[in-house]
Backbone as CSV, one residue per row, in Angstrom:
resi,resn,N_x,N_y,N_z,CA_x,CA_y,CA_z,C_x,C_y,C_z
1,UNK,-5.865,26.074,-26.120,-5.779,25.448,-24.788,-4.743,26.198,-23.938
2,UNK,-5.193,26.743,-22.905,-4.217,27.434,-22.177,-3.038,26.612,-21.137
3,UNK,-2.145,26.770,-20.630,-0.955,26.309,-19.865,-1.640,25.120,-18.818
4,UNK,-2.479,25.921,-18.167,-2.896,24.661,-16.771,-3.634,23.548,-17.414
5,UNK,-4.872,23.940,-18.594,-5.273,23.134,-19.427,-4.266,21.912,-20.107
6,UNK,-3.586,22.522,-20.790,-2.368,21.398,-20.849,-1.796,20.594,-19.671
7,UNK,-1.342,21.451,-18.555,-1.118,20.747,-17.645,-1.584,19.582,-16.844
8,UNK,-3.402,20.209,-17.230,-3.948,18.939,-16.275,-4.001,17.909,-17.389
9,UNK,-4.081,17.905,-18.424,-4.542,17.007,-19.869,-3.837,16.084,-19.401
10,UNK,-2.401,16.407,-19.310,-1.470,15.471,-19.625,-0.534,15.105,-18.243
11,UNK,-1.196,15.525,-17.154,-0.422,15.330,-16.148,-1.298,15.233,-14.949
12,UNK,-2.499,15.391,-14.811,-4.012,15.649,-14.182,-4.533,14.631,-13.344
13,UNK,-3.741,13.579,-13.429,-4.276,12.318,-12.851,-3.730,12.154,-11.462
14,UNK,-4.607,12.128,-10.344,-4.310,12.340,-9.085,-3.885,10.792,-8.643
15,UNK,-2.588,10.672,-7.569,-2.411,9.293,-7.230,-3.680,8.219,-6.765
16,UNK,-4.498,8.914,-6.105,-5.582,8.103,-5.979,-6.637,7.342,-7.428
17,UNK,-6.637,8.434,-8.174,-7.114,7.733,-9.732,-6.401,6.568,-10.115
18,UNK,-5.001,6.627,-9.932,-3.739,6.035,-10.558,-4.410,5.039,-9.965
19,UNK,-4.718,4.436,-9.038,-4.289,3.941,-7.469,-5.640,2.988,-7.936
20,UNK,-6.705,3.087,-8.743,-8.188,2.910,-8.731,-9.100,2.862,-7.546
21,UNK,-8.749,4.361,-7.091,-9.585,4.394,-5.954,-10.424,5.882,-6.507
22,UNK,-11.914,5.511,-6.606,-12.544,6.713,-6.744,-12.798,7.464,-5.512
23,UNK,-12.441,8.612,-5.371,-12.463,9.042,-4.244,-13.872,9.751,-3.902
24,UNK,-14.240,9.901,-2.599,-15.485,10.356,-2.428,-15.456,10.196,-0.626
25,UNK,-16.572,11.355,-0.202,-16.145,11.047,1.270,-17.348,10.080,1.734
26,UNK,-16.451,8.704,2.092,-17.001,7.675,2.500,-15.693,7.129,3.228
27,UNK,-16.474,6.104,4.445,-15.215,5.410,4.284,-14.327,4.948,4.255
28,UNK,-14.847,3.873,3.018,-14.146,3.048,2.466,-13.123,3.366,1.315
29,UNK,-13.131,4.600,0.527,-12.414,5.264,-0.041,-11.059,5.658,0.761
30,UNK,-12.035,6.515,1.718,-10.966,7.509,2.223,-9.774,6.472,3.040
31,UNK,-10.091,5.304,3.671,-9.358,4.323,4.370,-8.435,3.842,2.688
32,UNK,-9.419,4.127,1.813,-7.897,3.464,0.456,-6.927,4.034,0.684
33,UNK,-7.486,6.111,0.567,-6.406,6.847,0.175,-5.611,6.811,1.507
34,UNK,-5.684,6.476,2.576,-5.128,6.803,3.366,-4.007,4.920,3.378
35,UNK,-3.932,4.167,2.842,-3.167,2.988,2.696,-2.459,3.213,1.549
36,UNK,-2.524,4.093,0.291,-1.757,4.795,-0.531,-1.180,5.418,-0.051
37,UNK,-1.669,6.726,0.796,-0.564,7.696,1.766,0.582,6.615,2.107
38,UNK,-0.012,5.988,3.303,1.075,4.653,3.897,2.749,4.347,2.680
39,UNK,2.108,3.556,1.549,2.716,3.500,0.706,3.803,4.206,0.402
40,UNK,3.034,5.513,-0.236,3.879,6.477,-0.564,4.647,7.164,-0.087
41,UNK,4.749,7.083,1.102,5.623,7.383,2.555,6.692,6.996,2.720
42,UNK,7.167,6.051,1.833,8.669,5.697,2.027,9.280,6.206,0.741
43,UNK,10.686,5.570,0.772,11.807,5.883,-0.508,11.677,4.949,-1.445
44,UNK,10.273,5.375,-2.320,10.275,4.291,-3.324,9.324,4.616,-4.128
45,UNK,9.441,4.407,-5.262,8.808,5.061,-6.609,7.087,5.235,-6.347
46,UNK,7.003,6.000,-6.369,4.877,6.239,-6.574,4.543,5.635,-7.500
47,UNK,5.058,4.816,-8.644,4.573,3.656,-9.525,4.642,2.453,-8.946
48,UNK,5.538,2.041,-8.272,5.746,0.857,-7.550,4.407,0.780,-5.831
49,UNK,4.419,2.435,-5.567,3.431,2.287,-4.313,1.992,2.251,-4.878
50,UNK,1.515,3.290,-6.492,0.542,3.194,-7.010,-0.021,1.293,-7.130
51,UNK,1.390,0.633,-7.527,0.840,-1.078,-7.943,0.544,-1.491,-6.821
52,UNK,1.038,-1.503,-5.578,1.141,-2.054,-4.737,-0.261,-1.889,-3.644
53,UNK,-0.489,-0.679,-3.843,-2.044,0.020,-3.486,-3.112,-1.406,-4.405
54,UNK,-3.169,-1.124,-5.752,-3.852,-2.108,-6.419,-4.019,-3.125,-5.776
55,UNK,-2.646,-3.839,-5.818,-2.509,-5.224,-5.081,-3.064,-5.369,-3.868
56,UNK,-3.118,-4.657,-2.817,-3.683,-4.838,-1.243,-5.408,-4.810,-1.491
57,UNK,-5.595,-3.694,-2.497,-6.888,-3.273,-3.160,-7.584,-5.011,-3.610
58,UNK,-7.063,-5.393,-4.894,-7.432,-6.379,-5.134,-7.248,-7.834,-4.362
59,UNK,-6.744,-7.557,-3.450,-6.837,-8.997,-2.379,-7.841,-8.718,-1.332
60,UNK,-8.601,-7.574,-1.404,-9.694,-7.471,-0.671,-9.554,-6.671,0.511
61,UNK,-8.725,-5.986,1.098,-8.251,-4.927,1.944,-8.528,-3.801,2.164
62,UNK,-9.975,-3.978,1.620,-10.413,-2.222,1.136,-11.033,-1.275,2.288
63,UNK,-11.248,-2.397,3.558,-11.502,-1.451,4.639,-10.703,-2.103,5.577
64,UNK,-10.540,-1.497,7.017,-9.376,-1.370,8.346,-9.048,-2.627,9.071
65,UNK,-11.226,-3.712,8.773,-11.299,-4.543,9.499,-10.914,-6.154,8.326
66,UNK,-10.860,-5.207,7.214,-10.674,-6.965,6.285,-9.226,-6.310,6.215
67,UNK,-8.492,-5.563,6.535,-6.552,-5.625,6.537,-6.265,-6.031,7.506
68,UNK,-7.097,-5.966,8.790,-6.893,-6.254,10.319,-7.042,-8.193,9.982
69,UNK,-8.036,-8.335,9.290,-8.088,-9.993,9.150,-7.086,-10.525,8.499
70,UNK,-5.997,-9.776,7.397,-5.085,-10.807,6.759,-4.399,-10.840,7.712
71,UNK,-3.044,-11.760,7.216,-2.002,-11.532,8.120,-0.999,-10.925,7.651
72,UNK,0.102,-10.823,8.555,1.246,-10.294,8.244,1.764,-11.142,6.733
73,UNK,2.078,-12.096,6.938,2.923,-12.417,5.684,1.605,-12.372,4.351
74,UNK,0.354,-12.447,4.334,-0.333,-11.972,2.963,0.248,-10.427,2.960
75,UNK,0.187,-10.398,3.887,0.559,-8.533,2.911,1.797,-8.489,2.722
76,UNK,2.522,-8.863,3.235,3.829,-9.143,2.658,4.243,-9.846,1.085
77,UNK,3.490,-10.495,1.316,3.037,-11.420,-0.002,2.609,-10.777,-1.207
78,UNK,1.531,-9.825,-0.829,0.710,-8.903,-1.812,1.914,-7.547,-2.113
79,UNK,2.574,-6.947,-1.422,3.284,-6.049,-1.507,4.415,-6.583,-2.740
80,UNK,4.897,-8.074,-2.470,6.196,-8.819,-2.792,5.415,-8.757,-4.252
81,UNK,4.298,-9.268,-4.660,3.877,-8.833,-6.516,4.041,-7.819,-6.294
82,UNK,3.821,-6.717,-6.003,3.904,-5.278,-6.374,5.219,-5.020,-6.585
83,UNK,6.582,-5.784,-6.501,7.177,-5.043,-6.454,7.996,-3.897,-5.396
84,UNK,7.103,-4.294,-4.347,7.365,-2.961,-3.041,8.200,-4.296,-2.395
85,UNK,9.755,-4.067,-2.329,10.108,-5.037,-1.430,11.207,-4.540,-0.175
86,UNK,11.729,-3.438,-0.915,12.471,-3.264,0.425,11.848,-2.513,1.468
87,UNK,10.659,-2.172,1.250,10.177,-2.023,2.834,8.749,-3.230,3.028
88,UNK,9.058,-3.943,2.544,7.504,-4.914,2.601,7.415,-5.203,3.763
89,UNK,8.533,-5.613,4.692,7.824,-6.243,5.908,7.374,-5.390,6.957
90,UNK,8.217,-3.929,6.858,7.906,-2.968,7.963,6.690,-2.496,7.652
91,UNK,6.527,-2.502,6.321,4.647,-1.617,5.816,4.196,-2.314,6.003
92,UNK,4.054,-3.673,5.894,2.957,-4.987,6.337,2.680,-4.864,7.957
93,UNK,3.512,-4.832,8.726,3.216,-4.325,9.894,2.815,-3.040,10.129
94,UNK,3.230,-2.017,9.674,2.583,-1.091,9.568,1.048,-0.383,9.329
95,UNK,0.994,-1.222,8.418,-0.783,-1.247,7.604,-1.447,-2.237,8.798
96,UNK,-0.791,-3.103,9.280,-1.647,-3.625,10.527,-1.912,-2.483,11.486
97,UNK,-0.994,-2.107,12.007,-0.974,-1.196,13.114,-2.066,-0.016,12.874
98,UNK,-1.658,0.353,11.437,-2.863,1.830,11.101,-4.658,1.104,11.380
99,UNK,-4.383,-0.036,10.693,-6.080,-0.291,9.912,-6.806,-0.480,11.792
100,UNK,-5.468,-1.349,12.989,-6.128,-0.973,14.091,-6.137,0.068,15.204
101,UNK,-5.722,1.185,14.696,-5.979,2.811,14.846,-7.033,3.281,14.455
102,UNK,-7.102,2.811,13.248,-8.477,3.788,12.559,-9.693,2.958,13.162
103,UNK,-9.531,1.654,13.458,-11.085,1.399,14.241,-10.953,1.908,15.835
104,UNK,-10.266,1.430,16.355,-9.964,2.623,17.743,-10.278,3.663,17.899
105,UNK,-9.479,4.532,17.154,-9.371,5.747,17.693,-10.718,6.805,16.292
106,UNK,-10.807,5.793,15.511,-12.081,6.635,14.684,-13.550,5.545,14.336
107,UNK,-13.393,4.387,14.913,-14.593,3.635,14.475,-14.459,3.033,13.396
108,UNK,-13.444,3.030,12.597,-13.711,2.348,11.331,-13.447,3.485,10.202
109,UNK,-14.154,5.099,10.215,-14.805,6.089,9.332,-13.534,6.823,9.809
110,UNK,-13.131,7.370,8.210,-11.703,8.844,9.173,-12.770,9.754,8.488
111,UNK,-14.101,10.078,7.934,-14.688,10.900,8.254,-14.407,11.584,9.520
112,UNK,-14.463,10.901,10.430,-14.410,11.569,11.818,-13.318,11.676,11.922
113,UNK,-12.097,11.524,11.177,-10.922,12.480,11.666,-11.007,13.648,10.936
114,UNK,-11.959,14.067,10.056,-12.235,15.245,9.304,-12.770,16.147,10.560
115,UNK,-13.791,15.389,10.666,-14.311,16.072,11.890,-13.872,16.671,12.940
116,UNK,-12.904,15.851,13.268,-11.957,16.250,14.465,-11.032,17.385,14.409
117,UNK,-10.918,17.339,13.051,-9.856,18.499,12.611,-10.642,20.081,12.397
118,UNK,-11.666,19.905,12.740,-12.661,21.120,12.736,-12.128,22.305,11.847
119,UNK,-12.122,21.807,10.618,-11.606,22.650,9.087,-10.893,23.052,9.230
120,UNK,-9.418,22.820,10.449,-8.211,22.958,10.314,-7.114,22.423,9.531
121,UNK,-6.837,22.976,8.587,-5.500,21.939,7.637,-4.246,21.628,8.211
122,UNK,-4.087,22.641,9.090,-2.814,21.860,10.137,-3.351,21.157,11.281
123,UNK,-4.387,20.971,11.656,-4.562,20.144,12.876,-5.376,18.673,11.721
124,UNK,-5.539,18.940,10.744,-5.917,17.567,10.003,-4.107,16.788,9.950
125,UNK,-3.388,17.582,9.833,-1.719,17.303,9.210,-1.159,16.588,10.605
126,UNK,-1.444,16.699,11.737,-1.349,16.371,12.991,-2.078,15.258,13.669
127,UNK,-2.869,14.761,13.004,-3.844,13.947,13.510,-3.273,12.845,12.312
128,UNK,-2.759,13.401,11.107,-2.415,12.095,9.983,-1.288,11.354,10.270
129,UNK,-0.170,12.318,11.332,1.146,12.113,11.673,0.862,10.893,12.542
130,UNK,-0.033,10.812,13.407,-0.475,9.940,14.370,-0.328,8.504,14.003
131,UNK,-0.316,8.149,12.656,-0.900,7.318,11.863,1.083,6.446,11.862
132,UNK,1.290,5.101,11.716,2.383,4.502,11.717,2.719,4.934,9.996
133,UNK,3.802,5.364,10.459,4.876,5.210,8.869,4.274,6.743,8.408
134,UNK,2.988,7.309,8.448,3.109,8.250,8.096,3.210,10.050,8.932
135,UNK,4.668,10.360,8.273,5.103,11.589,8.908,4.268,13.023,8.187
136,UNK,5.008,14.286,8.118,4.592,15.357,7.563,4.477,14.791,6.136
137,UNK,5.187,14.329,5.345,5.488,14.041,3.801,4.098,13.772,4.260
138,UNK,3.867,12.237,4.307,2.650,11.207,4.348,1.211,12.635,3.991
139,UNK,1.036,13.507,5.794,0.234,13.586,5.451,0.196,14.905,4.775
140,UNK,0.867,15.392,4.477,0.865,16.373,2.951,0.140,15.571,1.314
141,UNK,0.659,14.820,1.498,0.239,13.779,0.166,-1.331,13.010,0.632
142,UNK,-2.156,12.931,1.275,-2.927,12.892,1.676,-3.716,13.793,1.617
143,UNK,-3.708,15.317,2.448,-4.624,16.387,2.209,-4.579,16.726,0.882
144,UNK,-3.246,16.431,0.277,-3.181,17.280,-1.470,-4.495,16.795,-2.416
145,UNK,-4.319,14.719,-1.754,-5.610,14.204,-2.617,-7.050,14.689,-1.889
146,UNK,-7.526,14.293,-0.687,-8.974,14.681,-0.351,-9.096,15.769,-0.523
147,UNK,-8.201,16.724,-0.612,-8.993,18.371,-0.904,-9.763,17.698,-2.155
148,UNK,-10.193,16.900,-3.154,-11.136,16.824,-4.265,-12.065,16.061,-3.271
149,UNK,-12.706,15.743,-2.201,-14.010,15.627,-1.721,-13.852,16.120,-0.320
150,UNK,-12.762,16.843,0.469,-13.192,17.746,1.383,-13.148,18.611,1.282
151,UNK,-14.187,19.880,0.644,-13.878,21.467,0.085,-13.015,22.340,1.052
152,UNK,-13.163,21.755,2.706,-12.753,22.928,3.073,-10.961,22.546,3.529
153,UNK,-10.233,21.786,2.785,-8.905,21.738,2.851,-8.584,22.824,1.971
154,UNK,-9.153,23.128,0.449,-8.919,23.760,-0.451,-8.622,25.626,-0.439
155,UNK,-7.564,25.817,-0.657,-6.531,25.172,-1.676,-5.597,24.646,-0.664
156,UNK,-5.428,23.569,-1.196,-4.048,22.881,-0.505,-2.900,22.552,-1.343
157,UNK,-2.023,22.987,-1.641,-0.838,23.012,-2.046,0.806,23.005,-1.297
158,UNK,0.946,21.665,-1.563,2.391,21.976,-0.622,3.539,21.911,-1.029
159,UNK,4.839,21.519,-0.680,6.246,22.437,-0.743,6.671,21.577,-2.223
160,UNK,6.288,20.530,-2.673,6.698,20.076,-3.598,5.769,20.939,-5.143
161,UNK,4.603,20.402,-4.790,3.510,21.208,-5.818,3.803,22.226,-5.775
162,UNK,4.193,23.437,-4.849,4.707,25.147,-5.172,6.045,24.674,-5.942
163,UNK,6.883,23.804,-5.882,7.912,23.757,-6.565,7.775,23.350,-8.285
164,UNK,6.945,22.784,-8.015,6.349,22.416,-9.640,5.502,23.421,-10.471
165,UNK,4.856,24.116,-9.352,4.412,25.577,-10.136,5.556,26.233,-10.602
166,UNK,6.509,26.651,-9.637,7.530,27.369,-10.070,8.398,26.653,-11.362
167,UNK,8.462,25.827,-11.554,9.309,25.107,-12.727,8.616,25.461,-13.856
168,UNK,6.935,25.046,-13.874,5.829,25.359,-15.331,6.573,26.430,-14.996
169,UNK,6.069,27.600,-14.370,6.134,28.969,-15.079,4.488,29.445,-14.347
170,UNK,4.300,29.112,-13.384,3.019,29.243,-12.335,3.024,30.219,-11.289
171,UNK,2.559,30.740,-10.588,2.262,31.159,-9.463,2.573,30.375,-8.487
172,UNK,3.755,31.048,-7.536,4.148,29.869,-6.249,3.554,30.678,-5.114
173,UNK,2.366,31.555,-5.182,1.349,31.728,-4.610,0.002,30.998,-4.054
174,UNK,-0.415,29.816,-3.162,-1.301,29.319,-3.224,-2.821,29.667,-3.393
175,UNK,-3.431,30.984,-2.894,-4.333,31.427,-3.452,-3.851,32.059,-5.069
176,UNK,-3.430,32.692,-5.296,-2.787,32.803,-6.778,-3.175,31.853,-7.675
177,UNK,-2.483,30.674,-7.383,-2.655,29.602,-8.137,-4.061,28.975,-8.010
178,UNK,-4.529,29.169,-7.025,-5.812,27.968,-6.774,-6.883,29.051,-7.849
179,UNK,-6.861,30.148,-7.870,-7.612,31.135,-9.132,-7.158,30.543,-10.576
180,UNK,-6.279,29.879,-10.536,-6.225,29.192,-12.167,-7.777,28.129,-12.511
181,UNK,-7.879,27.494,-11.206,-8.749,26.697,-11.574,-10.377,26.417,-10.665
182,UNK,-11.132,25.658,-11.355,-12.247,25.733,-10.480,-11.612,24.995,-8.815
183,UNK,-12.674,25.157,-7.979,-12.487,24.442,-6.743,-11.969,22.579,-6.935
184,UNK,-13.337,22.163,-7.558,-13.257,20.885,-7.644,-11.868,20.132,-8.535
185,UNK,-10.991,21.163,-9.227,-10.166,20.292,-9.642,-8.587,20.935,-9.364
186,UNK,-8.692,21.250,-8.045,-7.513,21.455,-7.361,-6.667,20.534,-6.847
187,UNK,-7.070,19.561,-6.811,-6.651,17.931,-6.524,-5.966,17.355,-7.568
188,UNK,-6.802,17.220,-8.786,-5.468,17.404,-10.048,-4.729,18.165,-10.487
189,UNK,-4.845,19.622,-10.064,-3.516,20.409,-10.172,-2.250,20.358,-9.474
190,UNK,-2.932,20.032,-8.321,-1.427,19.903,-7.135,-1.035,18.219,-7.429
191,UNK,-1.858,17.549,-8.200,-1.004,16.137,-8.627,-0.065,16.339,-9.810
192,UNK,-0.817,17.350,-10.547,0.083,17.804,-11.982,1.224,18.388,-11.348
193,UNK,1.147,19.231,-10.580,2.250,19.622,-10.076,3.378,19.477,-9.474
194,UNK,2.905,18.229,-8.864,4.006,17.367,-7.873,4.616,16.662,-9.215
195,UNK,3.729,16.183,-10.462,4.083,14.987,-11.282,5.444,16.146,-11.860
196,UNK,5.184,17.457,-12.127,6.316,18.186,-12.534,7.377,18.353,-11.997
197,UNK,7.071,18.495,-11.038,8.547,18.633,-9.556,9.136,17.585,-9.369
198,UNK,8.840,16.487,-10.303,9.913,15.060,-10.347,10.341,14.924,-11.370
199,UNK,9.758,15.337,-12.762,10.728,15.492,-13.524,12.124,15.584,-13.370
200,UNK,12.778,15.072,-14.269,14.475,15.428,-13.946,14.281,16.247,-15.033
């Protein structure tokens, strides 16, 4: 078994998997991964934003217009099991504010913010910023996951994942590196990779 092989074995699992969101471009997916982005956007553990994703997930929140129907204090509520508490009330407002952006300004579908970004990866990174709570981080952690169902982000690798290459013993080359592996599972490499760059 060679190095990346190991790598993805045991480290391969993209936050959105974590998250039980199968990803695929639809969507109702892509509106998950993009309420995980949200999440993960603040100063607080990606296990605690991974549960907390679940939680909004399993109270039925899975698209813009059933988060637009709870209220503020259920998601507050739903966040408060997760665990996510010191920013619960600003992301509860927050996740309001996004879920009524994305029917505004995209219909419901961020397909069409794919679209909009006309296979630009920095004008997709610009259009994610738009989004409440999420800055550059946000949408870095965002393109890292849909590059596995939008081909033409790929390779996307950013400043944390080149840092985690460099720690394995990788290529902090992004075409370089994206030749380790097929197309389709560049999404779990740059998750393996980030998962390395937190190691202590």
């Amino acid at each position: 078994m060679s190095q990346v092989d190991e790598l993805l074995a045991e480290h391969g699992t993209t936050y959105a998997e974590e998250a039980g969101i199968k990803l695929a471009d639809k969507p109702q997916p892509l509106y998950r991964l993009l309420v995980l982005t949200t999440l993960l956007s603040t100063r607080i553990s990606a296990e605690i934003a991974v549960a907390a994703a679940k939680e909004l997930s399993e109270s039925g929140w899975r698209s813009p217009s059933a988060m637009r129907a709870s209220s503020w204090q259920e998601r507050v509520d739903a966040l408060g099991r997760a665990h996510y508490v010191r920013y619960d009330e600003s992301t509860s407002r927050h996740l309001g504010d996004a879920a009524e952006f994305v029917e505004e300004r995209y219909r419901g579908d961020l397909r069409r913010m794919g679209d909009a970004a006309d296979g630009d990866p920095r004008r997709l990174e610009k259009l994610l910023a738009e989004f409440p709570r999420i800055g550059g981080t946000g949408a870095q952690i965002f393109c890292r996951e849909a590059q596995a169902v939008w081909p033409w982000l790929r390779p996307y690798f950013d400043r944390r994942a080149l840092t985690g290459a460099g720690k394995a013993g990788l290529p902090t080359d992004p075409r370089r590196l994206a030749g380790l592996v097929p197309g389709h599972e560049l999404a779990r490499l740059a998750a393996a990779l980030v998962r390395v760059s937190l190691r202590r």
